[in-house]
N, C-alpha and C positions, 0 to 999 in steps of 0.2 A: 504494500500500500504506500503511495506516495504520499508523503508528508510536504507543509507548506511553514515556510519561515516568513512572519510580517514583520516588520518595523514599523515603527508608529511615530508621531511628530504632534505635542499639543502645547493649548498654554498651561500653565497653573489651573486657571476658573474652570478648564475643560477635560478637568482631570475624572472627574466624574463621568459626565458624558459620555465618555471614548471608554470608559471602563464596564457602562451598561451596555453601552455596541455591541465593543468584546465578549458579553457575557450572552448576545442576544445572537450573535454569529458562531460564536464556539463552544459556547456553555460553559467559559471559563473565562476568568482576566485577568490580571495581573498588574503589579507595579513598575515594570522595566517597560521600559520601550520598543520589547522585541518579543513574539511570541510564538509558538507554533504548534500545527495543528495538522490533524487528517483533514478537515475541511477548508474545501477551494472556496477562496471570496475574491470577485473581482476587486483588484485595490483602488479604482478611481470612484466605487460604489461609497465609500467612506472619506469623510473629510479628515480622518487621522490616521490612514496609511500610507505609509510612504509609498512602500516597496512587495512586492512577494515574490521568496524565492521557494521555486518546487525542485527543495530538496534529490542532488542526484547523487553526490557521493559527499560524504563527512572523514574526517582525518584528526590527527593528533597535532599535522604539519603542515604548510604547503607542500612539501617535499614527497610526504604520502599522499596527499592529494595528487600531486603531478601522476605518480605512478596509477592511482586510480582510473585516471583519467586518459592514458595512453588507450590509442584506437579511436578517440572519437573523430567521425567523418561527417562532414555534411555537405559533401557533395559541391554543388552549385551555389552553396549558400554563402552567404557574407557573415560573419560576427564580431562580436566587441566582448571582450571581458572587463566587469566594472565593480570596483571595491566598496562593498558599504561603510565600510568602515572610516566613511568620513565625517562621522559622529559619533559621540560616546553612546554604545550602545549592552544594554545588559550587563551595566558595571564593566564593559570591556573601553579600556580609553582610545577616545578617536586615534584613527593612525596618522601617520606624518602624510602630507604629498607625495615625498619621495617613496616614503615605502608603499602605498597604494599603486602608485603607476608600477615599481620595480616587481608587487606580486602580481597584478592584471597582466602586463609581460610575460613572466616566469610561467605561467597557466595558458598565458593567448598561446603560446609558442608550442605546444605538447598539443592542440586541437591541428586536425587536418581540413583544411581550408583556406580559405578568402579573409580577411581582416578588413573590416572598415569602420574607422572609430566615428563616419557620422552619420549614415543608414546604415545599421546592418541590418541582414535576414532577421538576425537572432540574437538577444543580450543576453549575455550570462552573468552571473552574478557571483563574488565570493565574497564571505563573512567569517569573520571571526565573534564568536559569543563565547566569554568564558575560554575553557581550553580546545575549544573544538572549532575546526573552521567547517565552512558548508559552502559547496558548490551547485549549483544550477543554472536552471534555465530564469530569468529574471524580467519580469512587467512591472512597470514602475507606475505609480499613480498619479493621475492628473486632477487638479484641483476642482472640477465640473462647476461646483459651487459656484465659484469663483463668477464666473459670466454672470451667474444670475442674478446676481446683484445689481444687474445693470437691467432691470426692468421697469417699463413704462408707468406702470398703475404701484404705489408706495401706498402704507399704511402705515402711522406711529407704532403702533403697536403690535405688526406681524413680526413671527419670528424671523432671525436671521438666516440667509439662506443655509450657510453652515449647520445652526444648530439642527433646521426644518432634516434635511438631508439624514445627519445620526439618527433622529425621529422614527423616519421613513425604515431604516435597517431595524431600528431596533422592534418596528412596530411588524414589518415583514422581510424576514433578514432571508426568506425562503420563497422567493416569489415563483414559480411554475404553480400552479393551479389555484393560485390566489387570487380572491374578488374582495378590494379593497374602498372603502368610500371615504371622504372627507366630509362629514355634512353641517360642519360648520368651517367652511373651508376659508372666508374671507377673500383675501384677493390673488389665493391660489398658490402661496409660498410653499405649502406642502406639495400640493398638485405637479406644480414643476418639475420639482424634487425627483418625486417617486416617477413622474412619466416620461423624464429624463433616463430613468436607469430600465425603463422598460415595463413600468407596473403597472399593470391595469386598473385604472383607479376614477372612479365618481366623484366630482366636486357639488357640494352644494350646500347653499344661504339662503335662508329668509328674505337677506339686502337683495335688491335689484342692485343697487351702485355696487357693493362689491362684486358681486356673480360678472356683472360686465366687465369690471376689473380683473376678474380672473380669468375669463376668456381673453382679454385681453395680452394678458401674461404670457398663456400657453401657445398663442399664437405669437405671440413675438417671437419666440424660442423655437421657430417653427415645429412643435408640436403639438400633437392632437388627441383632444380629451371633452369628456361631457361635465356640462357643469347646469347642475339644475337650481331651478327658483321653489324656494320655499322649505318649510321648519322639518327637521328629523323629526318630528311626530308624526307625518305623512308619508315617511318612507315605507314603502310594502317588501319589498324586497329584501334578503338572505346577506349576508355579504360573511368573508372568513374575517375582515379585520376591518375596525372602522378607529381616526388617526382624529381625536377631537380637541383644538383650542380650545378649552373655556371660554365663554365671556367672561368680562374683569369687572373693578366695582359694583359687587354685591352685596346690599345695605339691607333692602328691603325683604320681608317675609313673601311679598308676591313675586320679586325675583328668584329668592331660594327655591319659592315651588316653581320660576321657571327650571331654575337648575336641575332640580330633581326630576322634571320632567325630561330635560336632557339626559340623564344618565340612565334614566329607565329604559327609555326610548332605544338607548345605546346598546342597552340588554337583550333588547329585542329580537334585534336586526344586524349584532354582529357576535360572533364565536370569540373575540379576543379584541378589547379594543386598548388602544393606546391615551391617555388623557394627560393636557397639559393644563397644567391651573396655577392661576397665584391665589387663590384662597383656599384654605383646607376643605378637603372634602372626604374624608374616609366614611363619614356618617350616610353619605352621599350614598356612595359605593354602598356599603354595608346593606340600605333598605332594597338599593335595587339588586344583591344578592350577588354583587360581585366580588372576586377574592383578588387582592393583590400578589402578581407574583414577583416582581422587579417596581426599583422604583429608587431616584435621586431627582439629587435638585439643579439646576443648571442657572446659573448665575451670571448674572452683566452689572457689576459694582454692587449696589445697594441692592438691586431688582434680581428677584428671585423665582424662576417658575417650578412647579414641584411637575416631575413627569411621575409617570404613574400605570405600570403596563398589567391588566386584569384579563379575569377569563372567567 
């Protein structure tokens, strides 16, 4: 069974965050910035992996490694060998420049092929963690997010597209047979998110102004998604996972029982849903019979959202 080595890259505030990803992608997480697992995850699906390498040969040395590695061919193919170890990683301390090019070298030179350090076919990857180096085949992450920030239709108070993204893995970190909805989706920050990585997912609001805003979004990014008018109390339909914002400032007793009608409604109509809130709500949960199984808080200075993943 092929094993996959990630590295990972966050700030402090997001130290949580990337910790429930970790736990919603692997079933495990950790404190180091490097982790590994039998389960393949694309790494540009997460805003806090770097790298994945799918583990091919492990050593004591580079020197055992070279020897492992004698015979490989690839033909017509072009490659690059490229050292992660340009950061401190799993307690192991970054390496020099010089020594990074000297062992991507010492490795490029033992493969049978083409060399090209700026298309190749194929990146390999080598790592030192601890006393053990690892070799493979290496796909590095691109920041997706990143772009989306730059969309037409803003909201004060949507999340950011990074945190939206974590959300989206953590809420369906297994997307093949997944029917996912937003149904209080606002102006589609989650929406992007997930339809960006491939997930078939339903937006929908009350707001007329927002729902046109979130259309708006998805088309910008030239993607394509439905996004319906009107309250999660009118949804008829089944779904495996629904991904819901809270509304905020909740003072009044007849917004509470809006909220509780939200969470019931949630109960309804999905098998596992995800909830984000800045007011506590376990009470919430509790009446409409739901059980927490994961669950932190994610943080921008002062301002706190409790995520919260039930079933």
């Amino acid at each position: 069974m092929v094993s996959y080595l990630y590295t990972y890259g966050w700030r402090p505030d997001e130290t949580a965050l990337c910790r429930m990803e970790m736990r919603a992608f692997f079933g495990t997480d950790t404190e180091e910035n490097v982790l590994i697992s039998p389960v393949k995850v694309e790494p540009s699906r997460s805003p806090f992996i770097r790298a994945r390498l799918a583990i091919k040969f492990k050593a004591a040395s580079v020197e055992l490694l070279c020897k492992q590695m004698t015979g490989i061919q690839l033909e017509d193919k072009t490659y690059r060998v490229v050292s992660l170890n340009d950061v401190a990683l799993g307690g192991t301390a970054k390496w020099a420049h010089t020594k990074r090019r000297a062992t991507e070298r010492q490795l490029a030179l033992t493969i049978e092929g083409e060399p090209d350090l700026t298309s190749p076919d194929v990146i390999f990857g080598v790592v030192q963690i601890h006393d053990t180096f690892y070799f493979g085949e290496l796909v590095e992450g691109k920041a997706v997010w990143l772009a989306h920030q730059e969309r037409p239709q803003q909201y004060s108070t949507a999340l950011s597209t990074k945190v939206a993204r974590a959300l989206v893995n953590i809420a369906v970190p297994v997307i093949e047979g997944k029917r996912v909805i937003d149904p209080c989706c606002g102006v589609g920050t989650v929406l992007v998110e997930a339809l960006s990585m491939g997930i078939p997912i339903i937006g929908r609001d009350m707001n007329w102004f927002v729902t046109s805003g979130s259309r708006k979004n998805i088309a910008h990014f030239g993607l394509q998604g439905e996004v319906q008018l009107g309250p999660i109390e009118d949804v008829v339909e089944r779904y495996d996972v629904a991904i819901i914002d809270m509304p905020y400032n909740v003072f009044t007793h007849s917004d509470a029982v809006s909220l509780q009608s939200i969470v019931t409604s949630a109960r309804r109509i999905a098998e596992s849903v995800l909830f984000v809130t800045v007011e506590p709500m376990d009470e919430l949960l509790t009446v409409a019979g739901f059980k927490v199984v994961d669950r932190t808080v994610v943080k921008k200075g002062n301002f706190g959202r409790e995520v919260l993943l039930c079933r």
